[in-house]
N, C-alpha and C positions, 0 to 999 in steps of 0.2 A: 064711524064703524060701530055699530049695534053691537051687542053681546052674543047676538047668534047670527052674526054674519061669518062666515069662511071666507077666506082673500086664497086665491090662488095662485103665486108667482114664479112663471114658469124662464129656469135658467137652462142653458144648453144643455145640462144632463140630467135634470134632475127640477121637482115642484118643491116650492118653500109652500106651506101649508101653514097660513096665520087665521086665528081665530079663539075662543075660549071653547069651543068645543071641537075643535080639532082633531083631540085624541080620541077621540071615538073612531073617527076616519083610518086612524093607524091600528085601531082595535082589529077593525075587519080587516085589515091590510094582512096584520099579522096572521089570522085566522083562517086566509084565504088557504089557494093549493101552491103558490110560490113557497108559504114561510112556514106552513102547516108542520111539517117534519124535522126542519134545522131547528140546532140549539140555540139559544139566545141568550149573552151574555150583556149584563149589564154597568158599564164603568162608571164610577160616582164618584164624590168627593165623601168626606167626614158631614159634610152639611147637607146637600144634598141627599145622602142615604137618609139622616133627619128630616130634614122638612119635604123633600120633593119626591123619594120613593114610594112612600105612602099615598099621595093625592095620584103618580101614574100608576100604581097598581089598580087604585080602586076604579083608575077610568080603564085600563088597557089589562085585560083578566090573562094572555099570555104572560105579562111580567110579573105575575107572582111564583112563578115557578122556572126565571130567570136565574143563572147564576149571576150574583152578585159580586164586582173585584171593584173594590174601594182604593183613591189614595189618599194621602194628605191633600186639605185644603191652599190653594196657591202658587204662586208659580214657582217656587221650588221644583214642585213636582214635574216639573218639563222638562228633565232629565235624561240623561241616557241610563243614570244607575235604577229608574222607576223605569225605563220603559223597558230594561234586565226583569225584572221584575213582574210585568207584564207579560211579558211576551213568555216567560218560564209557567206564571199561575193559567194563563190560558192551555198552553200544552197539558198542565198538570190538572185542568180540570175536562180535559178531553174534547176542546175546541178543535175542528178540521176546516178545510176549504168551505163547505158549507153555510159554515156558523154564520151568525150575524152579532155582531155588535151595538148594543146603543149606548148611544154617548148621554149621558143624562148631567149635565152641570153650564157652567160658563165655558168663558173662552178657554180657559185651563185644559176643562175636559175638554172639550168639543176638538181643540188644537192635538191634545197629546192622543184622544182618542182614534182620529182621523189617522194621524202618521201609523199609531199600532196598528188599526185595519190595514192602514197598505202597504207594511212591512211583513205580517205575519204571515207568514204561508207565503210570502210572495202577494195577499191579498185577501181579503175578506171583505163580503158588505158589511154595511153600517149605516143605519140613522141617525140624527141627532137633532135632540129635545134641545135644546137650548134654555136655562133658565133662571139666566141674569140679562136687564138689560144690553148689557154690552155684547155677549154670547145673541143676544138677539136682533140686533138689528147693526152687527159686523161680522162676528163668526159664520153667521150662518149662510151668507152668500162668500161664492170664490173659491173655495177648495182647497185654500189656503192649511196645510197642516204645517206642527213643524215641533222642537224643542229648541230648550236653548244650553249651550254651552258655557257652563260659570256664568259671567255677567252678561254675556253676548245672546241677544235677544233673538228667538228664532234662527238661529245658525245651520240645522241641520231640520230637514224636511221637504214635503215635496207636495205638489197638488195632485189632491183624490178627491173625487165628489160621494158624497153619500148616494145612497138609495132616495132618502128622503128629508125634511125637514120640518117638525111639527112644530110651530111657535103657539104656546099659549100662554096670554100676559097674565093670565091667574097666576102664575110661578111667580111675580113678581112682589106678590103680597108678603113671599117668605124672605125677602132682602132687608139688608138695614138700611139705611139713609148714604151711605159711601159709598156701598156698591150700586145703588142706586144714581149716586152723581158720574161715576164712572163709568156707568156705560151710556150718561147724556152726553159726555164728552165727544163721542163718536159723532152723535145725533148734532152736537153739533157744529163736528167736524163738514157732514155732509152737506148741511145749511151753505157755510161759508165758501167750498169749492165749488160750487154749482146751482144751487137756488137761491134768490133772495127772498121769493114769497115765503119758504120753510125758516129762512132766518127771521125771517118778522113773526113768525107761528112759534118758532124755539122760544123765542124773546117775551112772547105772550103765554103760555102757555102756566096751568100753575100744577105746578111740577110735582107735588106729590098727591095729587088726586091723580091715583094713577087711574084709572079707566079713562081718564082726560088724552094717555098717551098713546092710548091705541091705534087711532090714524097717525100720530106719529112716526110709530114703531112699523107702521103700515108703509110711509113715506119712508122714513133711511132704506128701509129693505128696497123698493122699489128704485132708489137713488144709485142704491152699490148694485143692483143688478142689473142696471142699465147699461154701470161704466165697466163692469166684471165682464158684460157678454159683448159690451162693443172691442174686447184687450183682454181674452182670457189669462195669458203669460205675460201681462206686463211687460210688455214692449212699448207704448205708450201712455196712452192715455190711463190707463189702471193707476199710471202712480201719480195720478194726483188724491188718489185713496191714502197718500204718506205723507199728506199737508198735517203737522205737529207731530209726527212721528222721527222723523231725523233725530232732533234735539230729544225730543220724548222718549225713546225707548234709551238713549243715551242716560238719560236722568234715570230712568225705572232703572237701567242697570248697575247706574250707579249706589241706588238705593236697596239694592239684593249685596251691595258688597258691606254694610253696615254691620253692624252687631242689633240695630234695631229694627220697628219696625219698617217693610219695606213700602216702597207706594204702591198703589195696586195701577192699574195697566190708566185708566182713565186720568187718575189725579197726575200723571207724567206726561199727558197726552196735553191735557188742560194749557199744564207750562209751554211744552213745547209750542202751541198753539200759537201763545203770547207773542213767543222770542220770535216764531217765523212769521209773524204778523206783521213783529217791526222788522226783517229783513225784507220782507216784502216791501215794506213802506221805502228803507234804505234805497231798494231797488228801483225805483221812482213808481213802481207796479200797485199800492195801497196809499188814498191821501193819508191824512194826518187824521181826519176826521173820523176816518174808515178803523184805522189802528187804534182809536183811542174806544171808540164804538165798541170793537173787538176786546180791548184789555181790559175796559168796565165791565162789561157785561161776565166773562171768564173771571176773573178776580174779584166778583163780586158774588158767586158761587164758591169758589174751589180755595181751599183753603192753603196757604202758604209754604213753597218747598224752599227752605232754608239750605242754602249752600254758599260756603266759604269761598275766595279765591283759587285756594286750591284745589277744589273740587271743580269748581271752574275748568282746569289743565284737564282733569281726567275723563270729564265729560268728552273733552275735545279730543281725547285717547280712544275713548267708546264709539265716537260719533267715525273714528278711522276703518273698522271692523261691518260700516254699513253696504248693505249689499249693493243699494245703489249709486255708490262709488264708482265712479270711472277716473282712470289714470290716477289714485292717488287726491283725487278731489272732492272735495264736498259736493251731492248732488242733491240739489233739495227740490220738492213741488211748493211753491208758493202761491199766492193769492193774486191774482190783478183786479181787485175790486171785491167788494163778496157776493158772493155768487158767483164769484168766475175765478179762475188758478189756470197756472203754467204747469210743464214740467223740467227738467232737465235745467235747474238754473247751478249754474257752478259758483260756490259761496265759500269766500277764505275763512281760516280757522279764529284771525280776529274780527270777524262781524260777527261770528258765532258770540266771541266772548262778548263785544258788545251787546249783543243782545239779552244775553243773559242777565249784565249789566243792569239794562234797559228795565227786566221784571225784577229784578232786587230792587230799584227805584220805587218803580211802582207799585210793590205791594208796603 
């Protein structure tokens, strides 16, 4: 993908619009006789107002005279006392049914932004800029909004599709090297449930030239929008979209309950990945070769989440609050080879802990 190419990926309600000149396309959008007259609020992070609200004004001349509602960076902020907060600065700067929202940051925003559109009023449009790896090529297909409750990941939310979606990998120049591995996590999440040709291009690929990643970021999107519109509500096959997630958002929560810092969404994913690689393997569904394939490659990126026995327990406390539990049981999507995953496999609390086991080993 050339620097002036536009990719166009069209999901049931709505175009993902990838490209480095993209925002031009949402210039005129804004400009036209739809948006010409609504107010246009802008949600950011502390980081994003820095580095990312400057480079979309100068492309997108509506958002310089956006109001601007800032949160804290991180997933703290996926609260219900932020989205008090929100939902109060928007009335008080004179938002109505009309307005439009854009979401301008990662998953954080783009997550907490979505739920605020489709709560307020009952409703509001929204776009969203996406401008971290990971907000880019996971956030941005599926509809997926939501917050989370204390440690409990995504607990309260619901699917809303935006208006639109502008991905320009130029954002990515303003990332550090962690949020950068965090949102490959995803990428290559998507590799192992369903391609192999993309797991041998992850595996190649040199990862911080980034304009190298642009047919990449090209490829995840195209992957999750394939299995987003064949499963819009996750009834099946969508949830093999939650291969390293069980175990992973168990870990991320575990690690928001610390006094330090937390892990961010990827480096939790990374783990999980590990652990349901070897239950897969358990499962007789991954060889040995396959898992070990899997655990090098991941552990030789991501750097090590350290937890005791008894964090071990509370993982297993965390992982009971998932939504894709049924009857009281672990329901996990795992791998049968890579490139290819299950869903619906029912997994006891002690293969969990084995597995864990398994990545304390190995790193």
């Amino acid at each position: 993908m050339s620097n002036l190419d536009i990719h166009r990926i069209k999901t049931p309600d709505h175009e993902v619009i990838v490209g480095r000149y993209c925002l031009a396309e949402l210039a005129e959008i804004l400009a036209g006789s739809t948006y010409a007259e609504v107010k246009l609020f802008i949600l950011c992070d502390e980081n994003t107002l820095e580095h990312c609200l400057p480079l979309l004004a100068g492309k997108v001349e509506r958002m310089r005279n956006a109001e601007v509602i800032e949160v804290p960076p991180g997933e703290e902020s996926k609260s219900v006392e932020i989205c008090t907060r929100l939902w109060s600065a928007l009335g008080e700067l004179g938002a109505d049914r009309s307005s439009v929202l854009i979401n301008l940051g990662g998953g954080v925003v783009t997550d907490l932004g979505g739920f605020i559109a489709g709560t307020f009023k009952r409703g509001i449009r929204f776009f969203n800029i996406p401008t971290s790896l990971l907000a880019q090529v996971d956030a941005s297909v599926g509809g997926k909004t939501g917050i989370d409750l204390g440690s409990l990941k995504n607990e309260v939310g619901l699917f809303n599709n935006p208006d639109g979606v502008y991905i320009d990998p130029s954002f990515l120049n303003t990332l550090p090297r962690n949020e950068l591995l965090s949102g490959f996590a995803e990428m290559i999440k998507h590799a192992l449930i369903c391609s192999p040709g993309y797991w041998r291009a992850i595996k190649e690929v040199d990862f911080f030239e980034l304009e190298s990643l642009d047919a990449l970021i090209l490829r995840s999107i195209e992957i999750k929008n394939e299995i987003v519109a064949s499963d819009p509500y996750e009834q099946g096959r969508r949830k093999i979209l939650n291969f390293g997630h069980s175990i992973g958002h168990a870990v991320e929560g575990l690690s928001l309950e610390g006094d330090g810092k937390s892990l961010l969404h990827g480096e939790a994913v990374a783990m999980g990945m590990v652990c349901e690689a070897f239950i897969s393997h358990k499962f007789g569904l991954l060889s040995e070769a396959e898992l070990n394939e899997i655990a090098d490659f991941i552990l030789g990126i991501y750097k090590r989440v350290k937890l005791d026995r008894l964090s071990h327990h509370r993982v297993i406390e965390l992982m009971r609050h998932d939504k894709k539990n049924r009857n009281g049981k672990f329901n996990l999507s795992l791998l049968s080879g890579i490139g290819d995953s299950v869903v619906d496999q029912e997994v006891k609390a002690d293969l969990v802990i084995e597995s864990l086991n398994f990545y304390d080993r190995r790193v």
